[in-house]
C-alpha positions in Angstrom: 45.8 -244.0 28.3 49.1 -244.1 26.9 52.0 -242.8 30.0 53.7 -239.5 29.3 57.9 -240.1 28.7 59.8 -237.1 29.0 63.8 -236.4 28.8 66.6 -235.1 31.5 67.6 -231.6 29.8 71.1 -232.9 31.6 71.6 -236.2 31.3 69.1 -236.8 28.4 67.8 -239.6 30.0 63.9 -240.9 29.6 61.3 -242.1 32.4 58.0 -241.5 33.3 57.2 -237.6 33.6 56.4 -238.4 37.4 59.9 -239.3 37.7 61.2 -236.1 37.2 61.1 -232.0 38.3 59.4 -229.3 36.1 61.0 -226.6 35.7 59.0 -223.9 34.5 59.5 -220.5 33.1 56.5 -218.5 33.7 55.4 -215.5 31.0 55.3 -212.6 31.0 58.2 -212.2 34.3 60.7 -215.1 33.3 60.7 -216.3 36.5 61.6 -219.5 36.6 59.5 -221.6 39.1 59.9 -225.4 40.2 57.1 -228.1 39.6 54.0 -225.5 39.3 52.4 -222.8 36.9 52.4 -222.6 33.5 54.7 -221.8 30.9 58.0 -223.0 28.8 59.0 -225.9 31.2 61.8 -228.4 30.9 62.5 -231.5 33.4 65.5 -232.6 35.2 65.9 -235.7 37.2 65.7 -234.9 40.8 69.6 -235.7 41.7 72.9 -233.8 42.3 74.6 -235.3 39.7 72.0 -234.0 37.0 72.1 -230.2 38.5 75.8 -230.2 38.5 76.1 -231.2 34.7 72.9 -228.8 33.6 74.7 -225.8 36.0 78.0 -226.6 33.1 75.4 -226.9 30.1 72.8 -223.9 30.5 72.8 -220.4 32.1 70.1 -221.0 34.7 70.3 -217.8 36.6 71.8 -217.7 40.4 67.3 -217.7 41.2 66.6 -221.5 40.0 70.2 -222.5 41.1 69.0 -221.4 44.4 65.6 -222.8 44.5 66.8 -226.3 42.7 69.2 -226.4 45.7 66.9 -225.9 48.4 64.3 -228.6 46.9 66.7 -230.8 46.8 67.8 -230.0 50.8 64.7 -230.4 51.9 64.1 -233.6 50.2 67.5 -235.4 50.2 69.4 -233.6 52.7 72.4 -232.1 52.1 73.5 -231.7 48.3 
């Protein structure tokens, strides 16, 4: 079985889909959710550099900001 390559919606760059976080935007509410459900999803490597540059590029909503933020607290400490 061929591995799944996926891109960084922020800093374009391509790896393993393991290597990075889905973000999904679940139908009907448009809630955006991070790593689980289904939906319109995009992924963005799991660093602060990446979320700073997609917070410039795309209107995320204050929600997912939030949420991204946290994720990365709990994982890697302060962002």
């Amino acid at each position: 079985m061929e591995p799944n390559y996926r891109r960084c919606i922020s800093c374009r760059r391509v790896a393993l889909k393991q290597e990075f976080w889905r973000i999904v935007r679940v139908y009907p509410s448009g809630e955006l959710q991070l790593d689980r459900g289904m939906g319109r999803s995009a992924y963005l490597c799991p660093q602060a550099s990446c979320l700073q540059a997609a917070k410039k590029k795309i209107d995320w909503g204050d929600r997912f900001i939030n949420l991204y933020q946290k994720h990365c607290t709990k994982r890697y400490g302060n962002v």
